[in-house]
C-alpha positions as CSV (number, residue, x, y, z in Angstrom):
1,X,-48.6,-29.9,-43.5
2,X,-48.4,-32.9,-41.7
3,X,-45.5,-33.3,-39.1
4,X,-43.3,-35.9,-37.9
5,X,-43.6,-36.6,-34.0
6,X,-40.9,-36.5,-31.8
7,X,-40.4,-39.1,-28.9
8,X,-37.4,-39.5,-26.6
9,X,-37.5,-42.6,-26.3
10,X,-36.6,-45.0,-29.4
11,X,-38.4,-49.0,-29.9
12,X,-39.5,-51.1,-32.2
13,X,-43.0,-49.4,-32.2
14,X,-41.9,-45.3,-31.9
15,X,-42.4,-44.9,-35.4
16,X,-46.4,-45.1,-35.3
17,X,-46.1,-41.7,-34.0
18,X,-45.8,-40.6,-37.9
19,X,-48.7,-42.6,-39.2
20,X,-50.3,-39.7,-40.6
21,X,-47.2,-38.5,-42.0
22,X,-46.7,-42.1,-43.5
23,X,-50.1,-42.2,-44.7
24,X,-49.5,-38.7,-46.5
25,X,-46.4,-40.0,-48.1
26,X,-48.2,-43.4,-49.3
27,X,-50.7,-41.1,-50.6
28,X,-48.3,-40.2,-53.6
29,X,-47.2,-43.5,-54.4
30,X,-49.5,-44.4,-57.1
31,X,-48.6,-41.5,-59.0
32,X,-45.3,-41.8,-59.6
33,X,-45.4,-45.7,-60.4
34,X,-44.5,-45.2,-64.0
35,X,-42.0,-43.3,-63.4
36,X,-39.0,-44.7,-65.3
37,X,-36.3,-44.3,-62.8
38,X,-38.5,-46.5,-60.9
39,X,-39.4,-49.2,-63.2
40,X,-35.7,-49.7,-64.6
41,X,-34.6,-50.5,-61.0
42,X,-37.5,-53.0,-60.6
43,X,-37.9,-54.7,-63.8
44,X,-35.7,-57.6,-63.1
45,X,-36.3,-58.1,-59.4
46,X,-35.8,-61.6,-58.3
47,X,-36.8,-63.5,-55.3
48,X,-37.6,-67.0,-54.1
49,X,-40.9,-65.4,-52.7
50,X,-43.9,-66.7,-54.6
51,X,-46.6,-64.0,-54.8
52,X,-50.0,-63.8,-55.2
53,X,-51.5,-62.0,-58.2
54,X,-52.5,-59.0,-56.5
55,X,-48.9,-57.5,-56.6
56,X,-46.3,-59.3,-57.5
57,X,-42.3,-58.7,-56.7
58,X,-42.1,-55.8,-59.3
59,X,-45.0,-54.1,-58.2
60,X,-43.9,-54.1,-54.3
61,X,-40.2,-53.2,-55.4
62,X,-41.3,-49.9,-57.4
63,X,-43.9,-48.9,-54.4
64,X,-41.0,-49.8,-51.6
65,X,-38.2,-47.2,-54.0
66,X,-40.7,-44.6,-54.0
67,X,-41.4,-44.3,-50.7
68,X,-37.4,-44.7,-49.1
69,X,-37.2,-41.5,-52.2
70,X,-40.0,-39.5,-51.0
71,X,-38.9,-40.5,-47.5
72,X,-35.7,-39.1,-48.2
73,X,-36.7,-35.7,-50.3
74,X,-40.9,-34.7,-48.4
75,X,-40.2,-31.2,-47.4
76,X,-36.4,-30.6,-47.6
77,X,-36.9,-28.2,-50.5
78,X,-39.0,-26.5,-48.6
79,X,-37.5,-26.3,-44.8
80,X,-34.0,-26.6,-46.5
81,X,-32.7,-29.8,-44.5
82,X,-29.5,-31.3,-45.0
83,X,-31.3,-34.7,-43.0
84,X,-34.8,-35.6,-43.8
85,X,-34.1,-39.6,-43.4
86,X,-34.5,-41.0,-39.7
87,X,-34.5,-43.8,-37.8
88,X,-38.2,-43.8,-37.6
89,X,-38.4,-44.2,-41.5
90,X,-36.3,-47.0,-41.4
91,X,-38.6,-49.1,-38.7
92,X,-41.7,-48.1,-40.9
93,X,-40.2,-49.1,-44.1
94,X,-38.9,-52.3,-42.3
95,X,-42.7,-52.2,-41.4
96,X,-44.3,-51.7,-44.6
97,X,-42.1,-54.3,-46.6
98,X,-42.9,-57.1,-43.9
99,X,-46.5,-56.7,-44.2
100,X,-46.5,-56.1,-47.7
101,X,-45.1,-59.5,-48.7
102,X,-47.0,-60.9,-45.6
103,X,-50.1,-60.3,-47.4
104,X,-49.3,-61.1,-51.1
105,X,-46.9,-64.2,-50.5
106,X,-48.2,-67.8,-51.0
107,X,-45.8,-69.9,-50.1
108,X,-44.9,-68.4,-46.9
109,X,-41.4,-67.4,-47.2
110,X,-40.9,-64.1,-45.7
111,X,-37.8,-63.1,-46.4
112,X,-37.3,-59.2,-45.8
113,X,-33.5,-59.2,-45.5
114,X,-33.2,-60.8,-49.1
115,X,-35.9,-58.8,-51.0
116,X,-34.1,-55.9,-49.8
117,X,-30.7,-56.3,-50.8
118,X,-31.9,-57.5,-53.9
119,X,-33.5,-54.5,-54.6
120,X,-30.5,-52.7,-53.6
121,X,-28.2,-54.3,-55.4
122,X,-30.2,-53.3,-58.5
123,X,-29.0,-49.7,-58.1
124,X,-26.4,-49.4,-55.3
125,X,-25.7,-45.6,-55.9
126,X,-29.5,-45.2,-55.2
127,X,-29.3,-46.4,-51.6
128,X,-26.2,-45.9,-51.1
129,X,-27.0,-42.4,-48.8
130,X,-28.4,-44.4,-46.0
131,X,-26.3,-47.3,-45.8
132,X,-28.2,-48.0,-41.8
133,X,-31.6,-49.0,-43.7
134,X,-29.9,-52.0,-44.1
135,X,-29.5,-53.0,-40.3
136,X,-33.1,-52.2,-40.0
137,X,-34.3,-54.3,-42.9
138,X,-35.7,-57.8,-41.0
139,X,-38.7,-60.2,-40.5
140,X,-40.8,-59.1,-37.7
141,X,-42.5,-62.1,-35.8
142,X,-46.6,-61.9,-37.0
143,X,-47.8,-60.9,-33.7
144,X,-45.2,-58.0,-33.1
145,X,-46.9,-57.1,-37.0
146,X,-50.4,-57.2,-35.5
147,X,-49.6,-55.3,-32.5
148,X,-47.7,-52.6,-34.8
149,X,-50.6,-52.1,-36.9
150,X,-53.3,-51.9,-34.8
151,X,-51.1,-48.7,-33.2
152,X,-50.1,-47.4,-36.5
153,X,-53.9,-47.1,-37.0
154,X,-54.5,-46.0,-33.7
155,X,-52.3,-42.7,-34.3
156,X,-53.4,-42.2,-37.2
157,X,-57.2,-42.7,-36.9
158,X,-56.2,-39.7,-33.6
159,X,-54.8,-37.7,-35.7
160,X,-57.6,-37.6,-38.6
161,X,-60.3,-36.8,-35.4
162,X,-58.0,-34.0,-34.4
163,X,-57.8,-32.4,-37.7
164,X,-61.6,-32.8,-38.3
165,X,-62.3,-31.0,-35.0
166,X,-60.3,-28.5,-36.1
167,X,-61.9,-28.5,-39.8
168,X,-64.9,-30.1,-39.9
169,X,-65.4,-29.7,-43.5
170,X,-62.7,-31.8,-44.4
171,X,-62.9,-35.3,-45.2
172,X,-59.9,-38.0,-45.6
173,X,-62.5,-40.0,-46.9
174,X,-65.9,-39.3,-48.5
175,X,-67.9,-42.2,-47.6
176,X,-66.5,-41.9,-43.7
177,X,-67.5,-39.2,-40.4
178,X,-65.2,-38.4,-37.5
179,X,-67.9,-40.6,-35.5
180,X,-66.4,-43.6,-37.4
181,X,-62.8,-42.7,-37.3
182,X,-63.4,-42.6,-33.1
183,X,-65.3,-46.3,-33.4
184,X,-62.5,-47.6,-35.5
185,X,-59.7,-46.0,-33.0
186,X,-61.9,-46.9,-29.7
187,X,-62.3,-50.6,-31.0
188,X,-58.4,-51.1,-32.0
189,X,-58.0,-49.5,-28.9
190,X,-59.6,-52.3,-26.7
191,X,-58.1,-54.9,-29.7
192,X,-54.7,-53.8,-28.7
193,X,-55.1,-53.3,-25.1
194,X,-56.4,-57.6,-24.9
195,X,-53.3,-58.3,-26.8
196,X,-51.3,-56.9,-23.4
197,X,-52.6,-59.4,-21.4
198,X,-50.0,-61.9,-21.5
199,X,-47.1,-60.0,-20.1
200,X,-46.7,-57.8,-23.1
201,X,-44.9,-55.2,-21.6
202,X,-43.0,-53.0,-24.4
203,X,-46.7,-53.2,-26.5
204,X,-48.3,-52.2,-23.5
205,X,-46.1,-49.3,-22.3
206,X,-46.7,-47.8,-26.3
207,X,-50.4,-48.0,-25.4
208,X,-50.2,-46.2,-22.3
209,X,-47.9,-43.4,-24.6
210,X,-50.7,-43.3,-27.0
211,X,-53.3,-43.1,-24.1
212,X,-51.2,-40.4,-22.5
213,X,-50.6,-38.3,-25.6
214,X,-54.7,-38.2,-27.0
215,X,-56.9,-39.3,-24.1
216,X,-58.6,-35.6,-24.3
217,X,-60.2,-37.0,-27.0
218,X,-62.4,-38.0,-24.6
219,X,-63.5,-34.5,-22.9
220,X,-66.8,-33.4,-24.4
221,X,-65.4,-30.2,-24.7
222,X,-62.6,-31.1,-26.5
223,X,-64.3,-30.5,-29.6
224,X,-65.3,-27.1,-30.1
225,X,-67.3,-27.7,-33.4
226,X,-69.5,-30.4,-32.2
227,X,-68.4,-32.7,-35.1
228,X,-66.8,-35.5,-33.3
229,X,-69.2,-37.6,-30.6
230,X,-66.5,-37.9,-28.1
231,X,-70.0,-40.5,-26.5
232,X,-68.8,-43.0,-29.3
233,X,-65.6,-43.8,-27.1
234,X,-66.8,-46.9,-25.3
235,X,-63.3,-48.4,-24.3
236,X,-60.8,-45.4,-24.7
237,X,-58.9,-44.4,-22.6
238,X,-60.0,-46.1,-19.5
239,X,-60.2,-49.9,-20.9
240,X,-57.0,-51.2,-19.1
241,X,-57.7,-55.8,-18.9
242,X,-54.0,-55.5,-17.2
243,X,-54.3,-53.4,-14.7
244,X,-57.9,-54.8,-14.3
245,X,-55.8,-58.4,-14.0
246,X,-53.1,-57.1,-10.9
247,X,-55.8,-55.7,-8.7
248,X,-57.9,-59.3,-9.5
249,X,-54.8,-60.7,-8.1
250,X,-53.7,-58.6,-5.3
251,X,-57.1,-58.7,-4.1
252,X,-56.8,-62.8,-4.5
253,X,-53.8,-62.9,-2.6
254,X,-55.2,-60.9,0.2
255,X,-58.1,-63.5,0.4
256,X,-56.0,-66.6,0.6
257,X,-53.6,-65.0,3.3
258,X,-56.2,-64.3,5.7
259,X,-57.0,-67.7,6.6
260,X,-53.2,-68.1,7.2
261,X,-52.8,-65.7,9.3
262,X,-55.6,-66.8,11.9
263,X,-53.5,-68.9,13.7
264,X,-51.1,-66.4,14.2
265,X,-54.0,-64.1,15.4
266,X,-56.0,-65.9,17.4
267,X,-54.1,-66.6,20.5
268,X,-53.1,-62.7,20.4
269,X,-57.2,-62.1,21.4
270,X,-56.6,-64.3,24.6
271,X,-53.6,-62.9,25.7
């Protein structure tokens, strides 16, 4: 069964540690669409959103329910938790939502904060266990969006190599090999790792987490079964543009001193 990570410390992108538990909850949501606790809640959502005709408010409503429920029930019956509901699932819900309606809205209004409490306001008594979603619920600026997904992928395109080292058999997708789960992660990796350049410093400390936590991914004999071409890694782990950037200007430095310090030098010699 699929795990939620731990991590000491808590920011804005700690909760792409659970990808693949998110991924494993999303999994179910289709199924339980018509579900008529669901839809009554929905059925009247309103919003000053205009959405495309791929989903429109209803549609995203229902999915968002289903997932704070399943967030708030996967595996309680079984390990017998009296807390399943984390911080962590409030950031990815906060998460999903703002890139939901990022990619259906056409008029550009992204207005998390509001779609949520209208939502909640539907049915108080549902939400009403985890009154701190609420803090959590806000627009996230598009390029903190970007840099979350590409390390929500990251984790969870790890994770699927991992499990298919360990099970080669098994596929998460039928048309897809572990050799093109490690291209997708090593080419989000170097994505991600370019998007550090400009003094991105929380982003880039996540990255090094993430680089810390799977860069045996990279050993040859990391994979016992042979499935996995760790070969395929071009960029992962050792891509690093910022550290690559602070030796390019330390070493510049060093270059434009020396001249400086001639003067200082020079009559030294003939002493």
């Amino acid at each position: 069964m699929t795990k939620k990570a731990g991590r000491k410390v808590i920011d804005k992108y700690s909760f792409c540690l659970n990808s693949r538990y998110y991924e494993t909850i999303l999994n179910g949501v289709n199924a339980k669409k018509n579900d008529a606790k669901y839809a009554e809640i929905c059925n009247s959502t309103l919003t000053r959103m205009i959405f495309s005709e791929n989903q429109n408010a209803t549609e995203i409503c229902k999915e968002f329910i289903i997932l704070y429920d399943s967030l708030n029930t996967y595996g309680k019956e079984k390990n017998h938790e009296d807390e399943t509901f984390s911080c962590y699932d409030c950031d990815f819900l906060n998460y999903w939502l703002n890139n939901k309606i990022k990619e259906n809205i056409n008029n550009g209004l992204n207005n998390v904060k509001e779609f949520y409490e209208e939502i909640k306001s539907k049915n108080k008594k549902f939400f009403c266990e985890h009154e701190e979603l609420g803090k959590h619920m806000n627009v996230i600026d598009p390029e903190i969006l970007k840099n979350m997904k590409l390390l929500y992928e990251l984790y969870d395109n790890a994770v699927k190599i991992i499990n298919i080292m360990e099970e080669p058999n098994y596929k998460y997708e039928e048309d897809k090999s572990c050799n093109d789960y490690i291209e997708k992660c090593d080419e989000n990796y170097r994505k991600a790792m370019d998007r550090c350049i400009n003094n991105n410093v929380d982003y880039y400390n996540a990255l090094k987490f993430f680089k810390g936590s799977y860069e045996n991914l990279k050993e040859p004999n990391f994979d016992g079964s042979n499935t996995c071409n760790s070969s395929k890694f071009l960029f992962f782990p050792k891509y690093d543009p910022v550290l690559e950037a602070n030796q390019r200007r330390i070493m510049t430095f060093k270059i434009m001193s020396a001249p400086l310090m001639l003067p200082f030098v020079i009559p030294l010699l003939y002493k």
